[in-house]
PyMOL Python script that loads the backbone (N, CA, C, O; Angstrom):
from pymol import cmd

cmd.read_pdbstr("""\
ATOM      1  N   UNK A   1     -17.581 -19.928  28.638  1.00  0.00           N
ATOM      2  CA  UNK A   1     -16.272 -19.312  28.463  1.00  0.00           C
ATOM      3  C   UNK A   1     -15.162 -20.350  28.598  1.00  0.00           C
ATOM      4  O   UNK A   1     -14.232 -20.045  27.853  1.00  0.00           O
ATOM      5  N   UNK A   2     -14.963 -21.312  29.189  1.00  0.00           N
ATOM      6  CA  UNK A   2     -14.613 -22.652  29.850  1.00  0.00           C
ATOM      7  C   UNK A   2     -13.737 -23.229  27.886  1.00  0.00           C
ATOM      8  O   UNK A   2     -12.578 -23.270  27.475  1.00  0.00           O
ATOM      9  N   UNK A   3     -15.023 -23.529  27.294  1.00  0.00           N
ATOM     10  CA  UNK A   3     -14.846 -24.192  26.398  1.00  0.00           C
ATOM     11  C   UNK A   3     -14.215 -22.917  25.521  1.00  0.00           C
ATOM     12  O   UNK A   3     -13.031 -23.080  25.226  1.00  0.00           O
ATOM     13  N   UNK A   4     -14.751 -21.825  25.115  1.00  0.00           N
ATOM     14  CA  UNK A   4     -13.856 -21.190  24.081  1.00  0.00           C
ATOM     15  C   UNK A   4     -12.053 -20.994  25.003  1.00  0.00           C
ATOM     16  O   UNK A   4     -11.064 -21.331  24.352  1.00  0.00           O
ATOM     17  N   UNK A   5     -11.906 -20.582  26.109  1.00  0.00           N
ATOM     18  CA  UNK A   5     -10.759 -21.007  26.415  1.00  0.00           C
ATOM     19  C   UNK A   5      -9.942 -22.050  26.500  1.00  0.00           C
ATOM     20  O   UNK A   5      -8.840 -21.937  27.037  1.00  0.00           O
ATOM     21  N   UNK A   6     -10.433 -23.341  25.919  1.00  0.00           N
ATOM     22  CA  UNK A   6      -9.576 -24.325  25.958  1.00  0.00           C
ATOM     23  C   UNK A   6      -9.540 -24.712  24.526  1.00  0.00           C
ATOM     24  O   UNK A   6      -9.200 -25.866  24.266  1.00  0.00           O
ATOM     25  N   UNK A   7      -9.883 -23.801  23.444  1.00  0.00           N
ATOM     26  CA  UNK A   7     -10.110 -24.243  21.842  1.00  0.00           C
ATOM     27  C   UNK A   7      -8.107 -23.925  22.058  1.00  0.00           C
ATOM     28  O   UNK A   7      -7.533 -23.466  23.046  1.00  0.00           O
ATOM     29  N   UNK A   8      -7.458 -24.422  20.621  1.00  0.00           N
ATOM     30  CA  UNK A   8      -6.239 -24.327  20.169  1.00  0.00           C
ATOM     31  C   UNK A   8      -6.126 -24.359  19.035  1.00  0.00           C
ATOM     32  O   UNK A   8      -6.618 -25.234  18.321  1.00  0.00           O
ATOM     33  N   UNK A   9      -5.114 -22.924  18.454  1.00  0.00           N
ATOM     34  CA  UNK A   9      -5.543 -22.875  17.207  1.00  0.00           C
ATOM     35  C   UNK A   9      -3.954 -23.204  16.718  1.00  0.00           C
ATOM     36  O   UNK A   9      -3.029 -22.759  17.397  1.00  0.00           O
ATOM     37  N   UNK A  10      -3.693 -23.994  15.524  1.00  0.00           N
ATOM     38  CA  UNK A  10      -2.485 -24.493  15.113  1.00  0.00           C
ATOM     39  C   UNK A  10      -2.582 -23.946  13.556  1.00  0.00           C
ATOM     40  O   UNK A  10      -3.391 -24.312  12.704  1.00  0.00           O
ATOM     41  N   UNK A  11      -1.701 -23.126  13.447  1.00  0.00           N
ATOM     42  CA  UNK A  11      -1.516 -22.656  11.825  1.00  0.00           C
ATOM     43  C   UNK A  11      -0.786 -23.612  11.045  1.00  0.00           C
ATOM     44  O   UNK A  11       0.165 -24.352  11.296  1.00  0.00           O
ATOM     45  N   UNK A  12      -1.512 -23.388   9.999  1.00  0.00           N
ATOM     46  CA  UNK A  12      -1.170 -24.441   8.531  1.00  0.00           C
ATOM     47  C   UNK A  12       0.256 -24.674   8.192  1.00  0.00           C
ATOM     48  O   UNK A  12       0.926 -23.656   8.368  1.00  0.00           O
ATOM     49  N   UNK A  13       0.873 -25.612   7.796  1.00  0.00           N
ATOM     50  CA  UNK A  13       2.120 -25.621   7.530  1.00  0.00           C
ATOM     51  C   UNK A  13       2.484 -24.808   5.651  1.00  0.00           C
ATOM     52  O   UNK A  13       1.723 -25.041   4.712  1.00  0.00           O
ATOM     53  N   UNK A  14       3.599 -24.016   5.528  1.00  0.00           N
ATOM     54  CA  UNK A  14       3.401 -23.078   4.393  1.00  0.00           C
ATOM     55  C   UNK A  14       3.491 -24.345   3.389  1.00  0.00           C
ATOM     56  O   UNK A  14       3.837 -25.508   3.595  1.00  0.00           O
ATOM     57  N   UNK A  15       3.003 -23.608   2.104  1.00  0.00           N
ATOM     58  CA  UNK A  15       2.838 -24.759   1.108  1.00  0.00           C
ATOM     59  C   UNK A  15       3.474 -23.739  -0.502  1.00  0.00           C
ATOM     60  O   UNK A  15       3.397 -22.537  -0.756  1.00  0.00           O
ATOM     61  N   UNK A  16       3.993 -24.755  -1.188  1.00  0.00           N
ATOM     62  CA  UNK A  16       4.801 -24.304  -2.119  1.00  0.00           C
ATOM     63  C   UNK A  16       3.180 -23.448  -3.250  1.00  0.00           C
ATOM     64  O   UNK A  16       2.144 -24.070  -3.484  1.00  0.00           O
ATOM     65  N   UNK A  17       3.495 -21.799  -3.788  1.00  0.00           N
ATOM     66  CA  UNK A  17       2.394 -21.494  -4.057  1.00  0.00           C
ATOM     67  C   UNK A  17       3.093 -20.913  -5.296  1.00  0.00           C
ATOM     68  O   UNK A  17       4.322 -20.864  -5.341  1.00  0.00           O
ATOM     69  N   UNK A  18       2.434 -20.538  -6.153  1.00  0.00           N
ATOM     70  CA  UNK A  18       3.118 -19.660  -7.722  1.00  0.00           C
ATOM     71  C   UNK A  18       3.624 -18.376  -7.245  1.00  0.00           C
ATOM     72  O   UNK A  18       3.456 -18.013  -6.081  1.00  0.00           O
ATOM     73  N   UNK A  19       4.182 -17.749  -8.038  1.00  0.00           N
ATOM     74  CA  UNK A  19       4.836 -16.573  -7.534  1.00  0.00           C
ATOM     75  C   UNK A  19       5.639 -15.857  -8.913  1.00  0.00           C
ATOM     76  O   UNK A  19       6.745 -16.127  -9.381  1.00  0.00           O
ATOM     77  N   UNK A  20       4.386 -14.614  -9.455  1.00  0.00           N
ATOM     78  CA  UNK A  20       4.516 -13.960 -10.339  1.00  0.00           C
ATOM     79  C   UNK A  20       4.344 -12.641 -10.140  1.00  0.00           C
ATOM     80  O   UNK A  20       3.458 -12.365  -9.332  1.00  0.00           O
ATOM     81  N   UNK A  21       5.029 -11.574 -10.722  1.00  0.00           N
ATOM     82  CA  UNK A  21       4.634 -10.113 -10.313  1.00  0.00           C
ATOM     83  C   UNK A  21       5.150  -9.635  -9.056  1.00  0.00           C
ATOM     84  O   UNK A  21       4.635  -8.893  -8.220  1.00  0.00           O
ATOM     85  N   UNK A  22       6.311 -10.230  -9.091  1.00  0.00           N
ATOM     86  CA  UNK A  22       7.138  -9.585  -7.607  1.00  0.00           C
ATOM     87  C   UNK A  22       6.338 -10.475  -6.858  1.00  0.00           C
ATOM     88  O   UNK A  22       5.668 -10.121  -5.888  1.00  0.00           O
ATOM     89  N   UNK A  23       6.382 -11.280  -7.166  1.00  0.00           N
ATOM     90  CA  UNK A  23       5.913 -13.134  -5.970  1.00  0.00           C
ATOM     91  C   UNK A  23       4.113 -12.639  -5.304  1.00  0.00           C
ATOM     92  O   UNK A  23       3.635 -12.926  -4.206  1.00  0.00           O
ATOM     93  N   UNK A  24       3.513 -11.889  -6.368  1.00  0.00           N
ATOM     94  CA  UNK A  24       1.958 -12.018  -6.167  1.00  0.00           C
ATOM     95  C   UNK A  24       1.115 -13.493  -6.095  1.00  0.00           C
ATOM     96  O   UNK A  24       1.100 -14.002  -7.216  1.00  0.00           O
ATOM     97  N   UNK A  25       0.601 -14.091  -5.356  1.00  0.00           N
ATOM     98  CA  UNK A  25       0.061 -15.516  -5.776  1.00  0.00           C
ATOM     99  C   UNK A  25      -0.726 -14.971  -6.941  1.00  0.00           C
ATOM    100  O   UNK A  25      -1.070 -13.790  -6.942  1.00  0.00           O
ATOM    101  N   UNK A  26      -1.004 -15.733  -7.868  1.00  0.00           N
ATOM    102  CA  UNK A  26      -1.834 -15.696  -8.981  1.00  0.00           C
ATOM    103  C   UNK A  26      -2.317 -17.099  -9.422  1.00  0.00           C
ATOM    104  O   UNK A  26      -1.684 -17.853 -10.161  1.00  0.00           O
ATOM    105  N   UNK A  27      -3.834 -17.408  -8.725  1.00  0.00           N
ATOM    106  CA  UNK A  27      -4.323 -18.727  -9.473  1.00  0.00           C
ATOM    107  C   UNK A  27      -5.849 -18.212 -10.263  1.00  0.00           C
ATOM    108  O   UNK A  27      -6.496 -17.258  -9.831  1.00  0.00           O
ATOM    109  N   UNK A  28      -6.320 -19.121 -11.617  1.00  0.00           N
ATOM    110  CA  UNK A  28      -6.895 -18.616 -12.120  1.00  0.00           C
ATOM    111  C   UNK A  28      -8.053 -19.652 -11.196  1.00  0.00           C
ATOM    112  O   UNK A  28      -7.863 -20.850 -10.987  1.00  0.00           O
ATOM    113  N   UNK A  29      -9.234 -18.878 -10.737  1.00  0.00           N
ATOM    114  CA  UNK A  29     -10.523 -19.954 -10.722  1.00  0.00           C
ATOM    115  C   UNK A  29     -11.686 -19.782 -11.126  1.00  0.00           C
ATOM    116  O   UNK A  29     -12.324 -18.742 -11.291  1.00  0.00           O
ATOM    117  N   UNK A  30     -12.119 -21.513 -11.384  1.00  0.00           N
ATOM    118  CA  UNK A  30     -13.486 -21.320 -12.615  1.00  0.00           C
ATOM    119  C   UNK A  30     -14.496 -21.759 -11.347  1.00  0.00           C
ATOM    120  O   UNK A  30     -14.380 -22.478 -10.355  1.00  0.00           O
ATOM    121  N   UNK A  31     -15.767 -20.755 -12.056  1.00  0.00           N
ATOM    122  CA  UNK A  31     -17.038 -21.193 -11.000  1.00  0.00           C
ATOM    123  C   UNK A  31     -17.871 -21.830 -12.068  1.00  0.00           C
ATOM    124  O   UNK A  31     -17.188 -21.749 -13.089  1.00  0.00           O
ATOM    125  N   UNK A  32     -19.018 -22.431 -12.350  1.00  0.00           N
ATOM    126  CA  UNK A  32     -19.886 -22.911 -12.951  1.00  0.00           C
ATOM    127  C   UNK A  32     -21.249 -23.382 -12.034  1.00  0.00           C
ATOM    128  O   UNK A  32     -21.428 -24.462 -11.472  1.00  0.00           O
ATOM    129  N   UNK A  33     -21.956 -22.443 -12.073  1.00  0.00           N
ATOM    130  CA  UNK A  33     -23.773 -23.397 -11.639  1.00  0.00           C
ATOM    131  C   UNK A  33     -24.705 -23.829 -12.848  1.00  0.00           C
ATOM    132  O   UNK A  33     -25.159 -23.076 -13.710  1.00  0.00           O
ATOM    133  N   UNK A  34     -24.821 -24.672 -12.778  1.00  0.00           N
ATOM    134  CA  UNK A  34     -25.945 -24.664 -13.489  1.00  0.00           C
ATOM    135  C   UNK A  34     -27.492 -25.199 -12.711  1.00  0.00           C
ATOM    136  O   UNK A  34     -27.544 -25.835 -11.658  1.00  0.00           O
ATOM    137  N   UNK A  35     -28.505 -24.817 -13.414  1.00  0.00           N
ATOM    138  CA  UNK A  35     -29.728 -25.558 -12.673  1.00  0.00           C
ATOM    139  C   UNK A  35     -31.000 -25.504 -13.592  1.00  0.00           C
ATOM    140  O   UNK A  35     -31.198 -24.691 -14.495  1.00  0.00           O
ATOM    141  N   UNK A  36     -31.742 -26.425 -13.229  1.00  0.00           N
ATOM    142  CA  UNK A  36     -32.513 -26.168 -14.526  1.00  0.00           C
ATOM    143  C   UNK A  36     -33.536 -27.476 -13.932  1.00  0.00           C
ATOM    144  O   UNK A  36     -33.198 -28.587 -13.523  1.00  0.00           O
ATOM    145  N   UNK A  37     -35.156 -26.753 -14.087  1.00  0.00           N
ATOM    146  CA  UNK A  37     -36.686 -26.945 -13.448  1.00  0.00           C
ATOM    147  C   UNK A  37     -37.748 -27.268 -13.935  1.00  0.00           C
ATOM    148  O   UNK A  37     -38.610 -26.436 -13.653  1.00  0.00           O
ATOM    149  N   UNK A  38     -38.215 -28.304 -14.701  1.00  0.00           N
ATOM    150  CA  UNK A  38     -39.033 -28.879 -15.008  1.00  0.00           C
ATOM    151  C   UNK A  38     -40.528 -28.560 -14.190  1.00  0.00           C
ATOM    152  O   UNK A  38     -40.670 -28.181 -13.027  1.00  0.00           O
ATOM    153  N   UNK A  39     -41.398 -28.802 -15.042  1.00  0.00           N
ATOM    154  CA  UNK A  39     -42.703 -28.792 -14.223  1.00  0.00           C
ATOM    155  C   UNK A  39     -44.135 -28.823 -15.164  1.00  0.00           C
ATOM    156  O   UNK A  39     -44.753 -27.901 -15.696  1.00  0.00           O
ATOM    157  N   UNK A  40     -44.363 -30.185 -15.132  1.00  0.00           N
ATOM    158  CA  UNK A  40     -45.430 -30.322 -16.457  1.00  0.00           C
ATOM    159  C   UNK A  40     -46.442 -29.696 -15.608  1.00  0.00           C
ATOM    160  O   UNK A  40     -46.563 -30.133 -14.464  1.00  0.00           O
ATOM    161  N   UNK A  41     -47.384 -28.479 -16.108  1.00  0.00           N
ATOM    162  CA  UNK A  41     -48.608 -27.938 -15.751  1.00  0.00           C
ATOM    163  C   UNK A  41     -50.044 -29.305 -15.826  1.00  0.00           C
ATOM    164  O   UNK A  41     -51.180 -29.348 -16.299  1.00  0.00           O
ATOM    165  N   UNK A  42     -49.602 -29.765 -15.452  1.00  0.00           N
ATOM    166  CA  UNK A  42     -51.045 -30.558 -15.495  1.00  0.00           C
ATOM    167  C   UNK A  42     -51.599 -31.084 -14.117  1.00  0.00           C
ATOM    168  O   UNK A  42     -50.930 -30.995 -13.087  1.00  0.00           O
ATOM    169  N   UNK A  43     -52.703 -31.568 -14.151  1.00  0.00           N
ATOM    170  CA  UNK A  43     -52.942 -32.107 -12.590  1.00  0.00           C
ATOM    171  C   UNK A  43     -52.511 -33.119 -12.107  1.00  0.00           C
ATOM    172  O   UNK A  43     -52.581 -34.149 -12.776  1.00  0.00           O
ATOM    173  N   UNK A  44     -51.770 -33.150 -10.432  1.00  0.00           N
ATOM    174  CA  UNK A  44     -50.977 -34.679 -10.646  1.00  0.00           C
ATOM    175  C   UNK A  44     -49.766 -34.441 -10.630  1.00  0.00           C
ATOM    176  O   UNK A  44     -48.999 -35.048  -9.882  1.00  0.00           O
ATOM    177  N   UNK A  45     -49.385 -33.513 -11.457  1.00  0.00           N
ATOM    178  CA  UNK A  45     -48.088 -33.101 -12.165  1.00  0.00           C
ATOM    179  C   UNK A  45     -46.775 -32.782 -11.077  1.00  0.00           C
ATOM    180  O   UNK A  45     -46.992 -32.247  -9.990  1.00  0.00           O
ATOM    181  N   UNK A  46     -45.294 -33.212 -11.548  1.00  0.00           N
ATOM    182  CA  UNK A  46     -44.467 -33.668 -10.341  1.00  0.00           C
ATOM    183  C   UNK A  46     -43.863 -32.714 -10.741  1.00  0.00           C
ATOM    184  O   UNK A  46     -44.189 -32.293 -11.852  1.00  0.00           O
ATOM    185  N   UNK A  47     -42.908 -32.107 -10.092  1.00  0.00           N
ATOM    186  CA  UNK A  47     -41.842 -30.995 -10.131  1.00  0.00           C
ATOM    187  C   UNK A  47     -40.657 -31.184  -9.637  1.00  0.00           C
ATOM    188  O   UNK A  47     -40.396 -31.285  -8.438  1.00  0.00           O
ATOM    189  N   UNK A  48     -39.140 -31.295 -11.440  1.00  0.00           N
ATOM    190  CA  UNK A  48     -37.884 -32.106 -10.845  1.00  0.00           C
ATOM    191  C   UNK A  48     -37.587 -30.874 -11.189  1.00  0.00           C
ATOM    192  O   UNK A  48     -38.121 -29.947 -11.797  1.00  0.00           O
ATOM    193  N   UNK A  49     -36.279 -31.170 -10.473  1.00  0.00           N
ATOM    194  CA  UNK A  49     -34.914 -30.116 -10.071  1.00  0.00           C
ATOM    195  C   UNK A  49     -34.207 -30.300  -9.947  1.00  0.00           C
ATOM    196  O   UNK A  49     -33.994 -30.922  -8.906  1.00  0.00           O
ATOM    197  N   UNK A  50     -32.756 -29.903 -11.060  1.00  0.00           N
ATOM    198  CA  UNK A  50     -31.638 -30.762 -10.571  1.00  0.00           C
ATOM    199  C   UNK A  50     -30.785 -29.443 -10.768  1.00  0.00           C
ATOM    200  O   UNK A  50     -31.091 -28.593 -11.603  1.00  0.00           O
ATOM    201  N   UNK A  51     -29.786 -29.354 -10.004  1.00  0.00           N
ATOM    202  CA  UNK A  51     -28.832 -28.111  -9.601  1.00  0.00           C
ATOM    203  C   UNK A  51     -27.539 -29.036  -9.599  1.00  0.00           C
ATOM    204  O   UNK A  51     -27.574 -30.101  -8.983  1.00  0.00           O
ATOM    205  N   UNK A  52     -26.066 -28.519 -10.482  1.00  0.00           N
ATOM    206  CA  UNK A  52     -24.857 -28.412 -10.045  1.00  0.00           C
ATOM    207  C   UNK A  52     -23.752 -27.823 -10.211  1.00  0.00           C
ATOM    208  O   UNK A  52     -23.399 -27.352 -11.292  1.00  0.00           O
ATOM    209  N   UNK A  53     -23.180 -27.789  -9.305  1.00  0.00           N
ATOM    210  CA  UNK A  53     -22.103 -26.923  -9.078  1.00  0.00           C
ATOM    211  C   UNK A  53     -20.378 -27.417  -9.524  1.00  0.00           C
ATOM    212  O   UNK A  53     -19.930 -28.491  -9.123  1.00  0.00           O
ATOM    213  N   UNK A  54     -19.702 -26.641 -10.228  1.00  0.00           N
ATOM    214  CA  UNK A  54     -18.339 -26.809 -10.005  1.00  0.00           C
ATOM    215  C   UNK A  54     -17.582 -25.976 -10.423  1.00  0.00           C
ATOM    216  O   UNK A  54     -17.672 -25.201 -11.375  1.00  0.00           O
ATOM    217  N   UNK A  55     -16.257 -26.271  -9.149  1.00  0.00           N
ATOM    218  CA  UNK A  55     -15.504 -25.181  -9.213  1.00  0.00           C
ATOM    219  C   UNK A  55     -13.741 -26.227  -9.384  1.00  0.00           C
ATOM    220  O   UNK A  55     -13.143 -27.215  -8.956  1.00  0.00           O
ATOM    221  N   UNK A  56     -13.633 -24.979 -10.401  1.00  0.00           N
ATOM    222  CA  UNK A  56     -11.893 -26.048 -11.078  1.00  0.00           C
ATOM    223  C   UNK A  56     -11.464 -24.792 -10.245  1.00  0.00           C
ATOM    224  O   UNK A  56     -12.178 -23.854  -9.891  1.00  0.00           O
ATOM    225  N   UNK A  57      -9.537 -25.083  -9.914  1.00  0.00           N
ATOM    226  CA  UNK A  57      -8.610 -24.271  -9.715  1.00  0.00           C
ATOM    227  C   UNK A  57      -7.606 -24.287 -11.277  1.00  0.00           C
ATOM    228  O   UNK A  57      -7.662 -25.384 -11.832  1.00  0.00           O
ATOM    229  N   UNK A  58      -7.162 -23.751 -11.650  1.00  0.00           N
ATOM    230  CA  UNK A  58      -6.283 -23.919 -13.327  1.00  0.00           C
ATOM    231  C   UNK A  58      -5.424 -22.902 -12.834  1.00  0.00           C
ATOM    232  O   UNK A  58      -5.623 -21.746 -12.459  1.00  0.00           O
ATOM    233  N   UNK A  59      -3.946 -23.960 -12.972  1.00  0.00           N
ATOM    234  CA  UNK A  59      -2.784 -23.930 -12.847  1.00  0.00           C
ATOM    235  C   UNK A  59      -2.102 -22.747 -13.955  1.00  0.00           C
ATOM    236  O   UNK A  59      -2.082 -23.115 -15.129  1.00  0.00           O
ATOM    237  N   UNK A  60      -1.570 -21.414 -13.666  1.00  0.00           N
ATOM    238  CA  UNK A  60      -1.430 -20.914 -15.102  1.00  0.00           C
ATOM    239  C   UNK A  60       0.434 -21.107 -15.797  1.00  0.00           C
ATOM    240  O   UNK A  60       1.475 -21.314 -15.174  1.00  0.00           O
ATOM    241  N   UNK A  61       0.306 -21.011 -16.578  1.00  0.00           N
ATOM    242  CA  UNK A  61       1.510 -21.819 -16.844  1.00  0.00           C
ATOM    243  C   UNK A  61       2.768 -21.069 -16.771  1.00  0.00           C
ATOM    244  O   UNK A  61       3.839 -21.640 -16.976  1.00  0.00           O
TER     245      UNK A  61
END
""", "prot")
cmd.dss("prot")
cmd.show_as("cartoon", "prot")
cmd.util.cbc("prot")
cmd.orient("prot")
């Protein structure tokens, strides 16, 4: 209890944000995964995997 009583929590300083629709924030965001698994059936045979991720924020104009 010691330690959660001595945590301190300091709020973010405000930051300039869009403001449309009677000052609604409105940002558009993109997700994208892709992934994709190889695996030659044979004996011996190695198994690649490559996975990635990205995410844009887009500014709307």
């Amino acid at each position: 209890m010691a330690d959660l009583d001595a945590e301190v929590a300091v709020p973010l300083p405000r930051r300039q944000t869009m403001c449309y629709l009677g000052c609604v924030n409105v940002q558009n965001v993109i997700g994208v995964n892709l992934a994709i698994a190889v695996n030659a059936a044979t004996i011996n045979s190695q198994a690649n995997a490559l996975a990635m991720q990205y995410l844009a924020s887009v500014n709307m104009p």
